[in-house]
VOVOMAR-67798 format. One record per atom (N, C-alpha, C, CB): residue in three letters; x, y, z. Coordinates in steps of 0.001 Angstrom, whole numbers, padded with zeros to 6 digits, always signed. Glycine has a CB too. Layout:
<tordos>
alaXYZ/...
</tordos>
This chain:
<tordos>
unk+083550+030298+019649/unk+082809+029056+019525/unk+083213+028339+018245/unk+081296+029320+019546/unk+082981+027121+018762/unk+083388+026122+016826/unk+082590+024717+017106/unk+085798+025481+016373/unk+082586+024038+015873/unk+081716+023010+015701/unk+080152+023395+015536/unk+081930+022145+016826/unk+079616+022843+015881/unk+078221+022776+015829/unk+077704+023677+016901/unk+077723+021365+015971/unk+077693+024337+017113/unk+077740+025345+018751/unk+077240+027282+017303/unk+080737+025307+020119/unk+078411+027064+017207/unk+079063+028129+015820/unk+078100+028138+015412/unk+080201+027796+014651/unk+077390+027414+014433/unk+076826+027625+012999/unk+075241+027513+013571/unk+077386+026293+011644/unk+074963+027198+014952/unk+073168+027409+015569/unk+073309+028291+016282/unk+072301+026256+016475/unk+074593+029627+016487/unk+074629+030852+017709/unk+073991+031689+016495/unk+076459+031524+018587/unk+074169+031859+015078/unk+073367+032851+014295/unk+072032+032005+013705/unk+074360+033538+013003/unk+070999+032843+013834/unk+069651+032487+013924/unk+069832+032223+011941/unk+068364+033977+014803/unk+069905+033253+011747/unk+070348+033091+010040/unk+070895+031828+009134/unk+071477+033992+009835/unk+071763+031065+010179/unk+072545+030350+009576/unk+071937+028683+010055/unk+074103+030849+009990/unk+071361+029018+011739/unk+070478+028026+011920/unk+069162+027631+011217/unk+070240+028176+012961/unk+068462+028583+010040/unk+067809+028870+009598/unk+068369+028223+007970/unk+067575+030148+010074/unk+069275+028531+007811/unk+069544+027857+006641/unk+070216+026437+006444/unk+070223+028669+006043/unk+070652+026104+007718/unk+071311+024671+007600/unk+069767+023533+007621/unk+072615+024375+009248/unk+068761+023946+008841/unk+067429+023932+008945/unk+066818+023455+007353/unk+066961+025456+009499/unk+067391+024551+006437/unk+066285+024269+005295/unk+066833+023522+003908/unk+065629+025771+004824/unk+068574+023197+004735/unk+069489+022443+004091/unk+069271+021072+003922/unk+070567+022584+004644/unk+069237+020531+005246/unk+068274+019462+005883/unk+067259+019269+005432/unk+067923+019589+007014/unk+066253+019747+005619/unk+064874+019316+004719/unk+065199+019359+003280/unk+063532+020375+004939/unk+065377+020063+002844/unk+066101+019307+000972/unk+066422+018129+000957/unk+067617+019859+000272/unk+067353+018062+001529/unk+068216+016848+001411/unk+067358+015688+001827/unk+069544+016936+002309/unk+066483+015550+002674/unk+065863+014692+002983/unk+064718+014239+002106/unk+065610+014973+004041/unk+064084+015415+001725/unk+062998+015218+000858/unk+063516+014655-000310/unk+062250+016411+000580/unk+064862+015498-001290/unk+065142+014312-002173/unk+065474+013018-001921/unk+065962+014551-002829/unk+065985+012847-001208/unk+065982+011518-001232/unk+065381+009769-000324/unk+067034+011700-001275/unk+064371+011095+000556/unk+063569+010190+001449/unk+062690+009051+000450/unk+062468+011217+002428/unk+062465+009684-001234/unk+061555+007970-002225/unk+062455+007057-001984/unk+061319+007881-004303/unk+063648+007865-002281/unk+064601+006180-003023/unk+065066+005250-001832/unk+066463+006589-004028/unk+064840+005845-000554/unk+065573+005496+000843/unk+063962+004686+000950/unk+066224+007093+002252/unk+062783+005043+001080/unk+061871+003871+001836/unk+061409+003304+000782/unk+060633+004276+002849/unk+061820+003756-000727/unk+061180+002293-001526/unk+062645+001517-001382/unk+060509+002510-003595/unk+063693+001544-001306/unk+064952+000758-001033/unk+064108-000054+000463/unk+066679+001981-000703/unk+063761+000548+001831/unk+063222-000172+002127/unk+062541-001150+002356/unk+063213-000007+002150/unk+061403-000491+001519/unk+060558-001318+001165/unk+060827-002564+000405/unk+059822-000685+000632/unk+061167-002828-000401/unk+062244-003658-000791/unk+062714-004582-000479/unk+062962-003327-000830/unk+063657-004372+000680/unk+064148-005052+001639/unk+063910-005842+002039/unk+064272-004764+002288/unk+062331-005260+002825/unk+060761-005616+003647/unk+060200-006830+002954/unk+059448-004260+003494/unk+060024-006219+001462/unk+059307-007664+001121/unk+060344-008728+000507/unk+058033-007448-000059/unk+061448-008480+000311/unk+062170-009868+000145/unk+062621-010445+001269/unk+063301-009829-000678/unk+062580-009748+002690/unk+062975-010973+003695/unk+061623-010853+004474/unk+064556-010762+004782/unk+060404-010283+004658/unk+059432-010772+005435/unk+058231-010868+004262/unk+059151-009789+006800/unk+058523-011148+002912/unk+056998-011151+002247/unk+056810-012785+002156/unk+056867-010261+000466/unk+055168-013025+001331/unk+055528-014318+001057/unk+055156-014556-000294/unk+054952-015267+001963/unk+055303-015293-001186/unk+055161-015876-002184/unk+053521-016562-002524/unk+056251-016762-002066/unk+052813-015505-003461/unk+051710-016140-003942/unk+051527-016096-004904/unk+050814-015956-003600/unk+050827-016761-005649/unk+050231-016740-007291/unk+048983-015739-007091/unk+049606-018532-007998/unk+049337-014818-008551/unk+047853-014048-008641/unk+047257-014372-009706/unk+047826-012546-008663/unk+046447-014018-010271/unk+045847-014026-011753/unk+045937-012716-012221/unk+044323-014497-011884/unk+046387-013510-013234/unk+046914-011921-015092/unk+045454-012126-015091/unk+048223-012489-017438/unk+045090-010661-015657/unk+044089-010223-016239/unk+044691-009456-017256/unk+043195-009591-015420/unk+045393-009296-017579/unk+046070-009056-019311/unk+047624-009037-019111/unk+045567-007283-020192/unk+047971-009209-020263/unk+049335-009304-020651/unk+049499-008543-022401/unk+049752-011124-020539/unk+050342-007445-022203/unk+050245-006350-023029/unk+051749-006106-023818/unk+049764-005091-022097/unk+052037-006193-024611/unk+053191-005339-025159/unk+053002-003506-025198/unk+053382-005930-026776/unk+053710-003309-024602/unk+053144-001449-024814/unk+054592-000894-025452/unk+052663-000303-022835/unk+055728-001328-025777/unk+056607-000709-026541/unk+056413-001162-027811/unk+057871-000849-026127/unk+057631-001381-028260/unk+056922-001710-030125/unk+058008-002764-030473/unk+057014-000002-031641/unk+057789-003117-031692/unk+058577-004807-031774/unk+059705-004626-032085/unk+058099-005954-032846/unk+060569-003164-032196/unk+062011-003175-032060/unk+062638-002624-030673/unk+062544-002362-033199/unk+061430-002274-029765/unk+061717-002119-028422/unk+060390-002663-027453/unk+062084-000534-028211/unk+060349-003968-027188/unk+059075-004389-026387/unk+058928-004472-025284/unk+058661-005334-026555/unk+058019-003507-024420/unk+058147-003696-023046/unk+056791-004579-022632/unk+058291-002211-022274/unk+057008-005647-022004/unk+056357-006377-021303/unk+055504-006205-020071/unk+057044-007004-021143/unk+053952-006198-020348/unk+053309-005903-019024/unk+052551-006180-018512/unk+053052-005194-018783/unk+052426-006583-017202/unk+051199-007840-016632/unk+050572-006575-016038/unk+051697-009453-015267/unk+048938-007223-016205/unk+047822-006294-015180/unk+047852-007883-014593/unk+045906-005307-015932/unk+047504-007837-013078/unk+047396-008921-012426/unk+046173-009077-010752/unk+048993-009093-012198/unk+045960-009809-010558/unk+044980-009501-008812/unk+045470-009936-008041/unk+043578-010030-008398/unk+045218-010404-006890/unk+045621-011103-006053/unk+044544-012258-005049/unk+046278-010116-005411/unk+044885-012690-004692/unk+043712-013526-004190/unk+042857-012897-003155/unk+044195-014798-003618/unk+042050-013166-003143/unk+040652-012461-002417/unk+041512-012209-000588/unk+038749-014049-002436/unk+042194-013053-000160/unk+042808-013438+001315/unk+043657-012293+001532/unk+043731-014929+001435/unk+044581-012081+000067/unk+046241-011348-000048/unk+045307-009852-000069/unk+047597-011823-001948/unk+044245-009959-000819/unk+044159-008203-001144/unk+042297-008041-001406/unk+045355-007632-003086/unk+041833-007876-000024/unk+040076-008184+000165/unk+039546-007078-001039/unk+039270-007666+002151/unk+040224-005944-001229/unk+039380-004962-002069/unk+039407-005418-003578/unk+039972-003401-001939/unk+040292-006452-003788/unk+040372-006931-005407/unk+041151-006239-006241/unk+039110-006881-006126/unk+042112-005249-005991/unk+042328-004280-007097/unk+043450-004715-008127/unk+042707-002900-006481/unk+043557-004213-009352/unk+044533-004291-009801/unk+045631-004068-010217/unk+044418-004405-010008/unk+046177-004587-010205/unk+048431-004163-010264/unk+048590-004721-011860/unk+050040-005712-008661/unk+049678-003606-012127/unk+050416-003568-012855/unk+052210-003497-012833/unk+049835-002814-013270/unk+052636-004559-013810/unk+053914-004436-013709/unk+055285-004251-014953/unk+053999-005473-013019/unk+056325-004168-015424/unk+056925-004728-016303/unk+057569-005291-016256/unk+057221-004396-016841/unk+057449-006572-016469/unk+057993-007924-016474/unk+059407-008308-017883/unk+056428-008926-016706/unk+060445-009680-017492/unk+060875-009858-018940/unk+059825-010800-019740/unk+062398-010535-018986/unk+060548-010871-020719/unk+059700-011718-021630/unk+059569-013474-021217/unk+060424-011523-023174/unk+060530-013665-020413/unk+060623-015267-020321/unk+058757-015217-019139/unk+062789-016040-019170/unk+058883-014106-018131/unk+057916-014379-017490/unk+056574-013798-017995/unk+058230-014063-016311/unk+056678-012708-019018/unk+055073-012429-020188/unk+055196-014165-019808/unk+055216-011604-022663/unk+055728-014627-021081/unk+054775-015735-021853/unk+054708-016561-020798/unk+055324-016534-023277/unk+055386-017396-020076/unk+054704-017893-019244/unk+053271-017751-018143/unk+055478-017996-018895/unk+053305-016424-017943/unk+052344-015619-017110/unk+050800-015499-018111/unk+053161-013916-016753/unk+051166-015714-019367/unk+050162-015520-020553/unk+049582-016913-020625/unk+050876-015015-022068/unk+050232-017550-020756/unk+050058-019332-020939/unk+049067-019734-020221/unk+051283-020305-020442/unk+049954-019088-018287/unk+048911-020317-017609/unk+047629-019093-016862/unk+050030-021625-015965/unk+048235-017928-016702/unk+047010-017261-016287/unk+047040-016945-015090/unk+045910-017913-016462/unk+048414-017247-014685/unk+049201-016642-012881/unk+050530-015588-013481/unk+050250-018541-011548/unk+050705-015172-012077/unk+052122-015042-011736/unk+052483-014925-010939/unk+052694-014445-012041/unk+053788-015346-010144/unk+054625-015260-008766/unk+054434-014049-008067/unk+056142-015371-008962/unk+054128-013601-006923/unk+054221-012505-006312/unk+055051-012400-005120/unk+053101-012171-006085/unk+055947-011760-004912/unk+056114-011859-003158/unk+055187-010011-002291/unk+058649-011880-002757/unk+054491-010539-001526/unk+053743-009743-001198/unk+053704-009010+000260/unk+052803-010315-001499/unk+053950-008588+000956/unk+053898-008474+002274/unk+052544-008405+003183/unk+054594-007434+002444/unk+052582-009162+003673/unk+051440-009390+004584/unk+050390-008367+005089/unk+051970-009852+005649/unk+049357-008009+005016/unk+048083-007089+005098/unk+048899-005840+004387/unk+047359-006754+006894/unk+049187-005672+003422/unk+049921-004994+002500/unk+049966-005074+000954/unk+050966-005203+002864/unk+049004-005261+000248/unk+048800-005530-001134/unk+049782-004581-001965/unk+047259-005306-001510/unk+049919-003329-001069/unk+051074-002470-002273/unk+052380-002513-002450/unk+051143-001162-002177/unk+052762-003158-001062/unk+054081-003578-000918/unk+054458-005289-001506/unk+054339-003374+000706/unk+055038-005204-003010/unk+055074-006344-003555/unk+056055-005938-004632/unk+053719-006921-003943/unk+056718-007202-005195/unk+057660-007301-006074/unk+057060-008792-007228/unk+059217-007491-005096/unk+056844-008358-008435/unk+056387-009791-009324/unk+057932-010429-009518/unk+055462-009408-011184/unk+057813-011920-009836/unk+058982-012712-010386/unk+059068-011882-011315/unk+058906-014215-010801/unk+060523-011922-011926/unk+060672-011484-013202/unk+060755-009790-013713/unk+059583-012134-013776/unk+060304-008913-012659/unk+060099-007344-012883/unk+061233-006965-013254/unk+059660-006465-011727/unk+061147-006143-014048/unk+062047-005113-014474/unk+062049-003513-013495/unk+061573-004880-016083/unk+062844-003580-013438/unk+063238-002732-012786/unk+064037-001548-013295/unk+063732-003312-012017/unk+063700-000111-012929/unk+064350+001087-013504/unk+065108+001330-012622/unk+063611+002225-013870/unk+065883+002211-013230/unk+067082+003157-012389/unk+066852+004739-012550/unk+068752+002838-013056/unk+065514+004812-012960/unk+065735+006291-012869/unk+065843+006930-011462/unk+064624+006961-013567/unk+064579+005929-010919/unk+065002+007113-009591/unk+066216+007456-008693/unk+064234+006881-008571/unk+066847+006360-008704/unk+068336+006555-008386/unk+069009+007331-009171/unk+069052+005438-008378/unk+069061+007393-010652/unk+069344+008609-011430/unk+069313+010072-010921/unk+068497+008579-012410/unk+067822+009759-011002/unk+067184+011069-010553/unk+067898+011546-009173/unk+065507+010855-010322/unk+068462+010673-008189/unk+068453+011450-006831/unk+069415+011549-007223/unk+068184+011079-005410/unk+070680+011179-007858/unk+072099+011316-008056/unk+071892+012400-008424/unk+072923+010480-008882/unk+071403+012967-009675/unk+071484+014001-010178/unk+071324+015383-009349/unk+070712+013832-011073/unk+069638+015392-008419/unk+069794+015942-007578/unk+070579+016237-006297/unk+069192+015826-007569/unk+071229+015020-005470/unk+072330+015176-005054/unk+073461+015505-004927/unk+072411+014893-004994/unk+074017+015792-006575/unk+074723+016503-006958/unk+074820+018255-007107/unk+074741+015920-007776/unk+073443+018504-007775/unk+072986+019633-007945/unk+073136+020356-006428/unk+071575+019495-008570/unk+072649+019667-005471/unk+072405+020267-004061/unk+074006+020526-003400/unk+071384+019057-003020/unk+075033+019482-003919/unk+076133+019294-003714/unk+077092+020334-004581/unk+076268+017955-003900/unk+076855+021019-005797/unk+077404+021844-006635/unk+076960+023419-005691/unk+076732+021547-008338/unk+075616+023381-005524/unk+075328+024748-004891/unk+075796+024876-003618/unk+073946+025069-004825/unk+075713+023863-002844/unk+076529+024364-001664/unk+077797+024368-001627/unk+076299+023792-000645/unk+078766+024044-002352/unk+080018+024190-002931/unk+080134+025851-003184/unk+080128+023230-004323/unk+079380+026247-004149/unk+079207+028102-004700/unk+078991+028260-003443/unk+077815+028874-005912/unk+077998+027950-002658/unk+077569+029010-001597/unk+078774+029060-000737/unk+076172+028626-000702/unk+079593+028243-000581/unk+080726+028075+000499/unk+082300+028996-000038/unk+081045+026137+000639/unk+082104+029113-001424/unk+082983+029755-002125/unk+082705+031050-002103/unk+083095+029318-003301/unk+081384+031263-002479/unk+081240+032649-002126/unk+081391+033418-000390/unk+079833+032844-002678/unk+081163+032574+000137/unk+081594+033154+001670/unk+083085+033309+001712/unk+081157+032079+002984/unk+083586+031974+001354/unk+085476+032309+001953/unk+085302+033790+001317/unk+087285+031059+000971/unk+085234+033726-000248/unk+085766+035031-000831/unk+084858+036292-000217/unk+085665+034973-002577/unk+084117+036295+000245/unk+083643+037607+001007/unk+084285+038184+002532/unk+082118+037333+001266/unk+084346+036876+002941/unk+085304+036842+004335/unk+086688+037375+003373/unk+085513+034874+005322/unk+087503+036910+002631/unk+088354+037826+002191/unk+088802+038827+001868/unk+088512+037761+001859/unk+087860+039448+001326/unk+087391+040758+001355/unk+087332+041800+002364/unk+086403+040663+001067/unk+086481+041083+003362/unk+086548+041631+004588/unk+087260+041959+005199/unk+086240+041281+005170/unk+088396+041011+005332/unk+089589+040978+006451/unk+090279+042319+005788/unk+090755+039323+006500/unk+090901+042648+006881/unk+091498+043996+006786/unk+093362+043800+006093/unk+091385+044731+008640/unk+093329+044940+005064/unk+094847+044750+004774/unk+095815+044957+005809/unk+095267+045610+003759/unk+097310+044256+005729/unk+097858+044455+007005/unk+098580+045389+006716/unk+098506+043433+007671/unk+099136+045876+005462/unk+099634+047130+005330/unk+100830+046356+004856/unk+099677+048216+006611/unk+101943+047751+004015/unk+103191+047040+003956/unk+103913+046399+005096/unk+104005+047838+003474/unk+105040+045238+004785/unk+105930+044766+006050/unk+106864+046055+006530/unk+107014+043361+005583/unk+106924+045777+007558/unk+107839+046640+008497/unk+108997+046732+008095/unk+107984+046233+009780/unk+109727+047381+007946/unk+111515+047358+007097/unk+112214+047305+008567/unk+112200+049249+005866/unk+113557+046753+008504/unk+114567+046949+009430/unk+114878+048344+010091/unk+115651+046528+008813/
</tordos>
């Protein structure tokens, strides 16, 4: 047997490709549906003004990170709650000034939203790289250690035959 036939005839090995799969998925199923998500609200959200309820510096004045607490209108989000974001500085002060800010929001969906202006990290993409790799280094060993055991295994053929 070969291909995919092969590696689900041992229960052992169907068992571990099985739990290969779920790794792999779990790391990286955040970064895959907030990438989604994403997506979602820049081509089906819509654009509303909320009200800042504070605007905060929380880093320090040789590294300042910018941050709106904000609501949404009673229509966009019935329970009232509030969001937080980190914004640049061009949209703090403006957002400070008048006492809004831009939202794109997705429809009966208050959590699915992006503010004008957010800053945005890369860790989690970091993060899955890193793990992706890691998962990608060990199954590398694990595959190395098999050839070389299968080598092992195989039987010597003995000296060549002379004339």
């Amino acid at each position: 047997m070969s291909g995919p036939r092969s590696l689900l005839a041992d229960p052992r090995r169907a068992k571990n490709l099985a739990v290969l799969v779920f790794v792999v998925v779990l790391v990286n199923a955040p970064l895959v549906l907030s990438t989604w998500t994403d997506l979602r609200v820049q081509s089906a959200g819509t654009d509303v003004r909320a009200e800042v309820t504070a605007a905060r510096n929380l880093g320090t004045d040789a590294e300042p990170r910018w941050w709106l607490s904000y609501r949404f209108p009673e229509d966009v989000d019935p329970e009232q709650g509030t969001w937080a974001a980190e914004v640049d500085r061009t949209t703090w002060t403006r957002a400070e000034e008048s006492g809004e800010v831009t939202v794109r929001v997705l429809e009966g969906s208050p959590s699915r939203h992006t503010v004008s202006g957010e800053v945005r990290s890369w860790a989690g993409l970091w993060s899955t790289l890193v793990a992706d790799g890691i998962l990608a280094a060990v199954l590398a060993l694990v595959w190395r250690a098999r050839v070389l055991r299968r080598r092992d295994e195989e039987p010597d053929p003995g000296p060549p035959a002379g004339p």
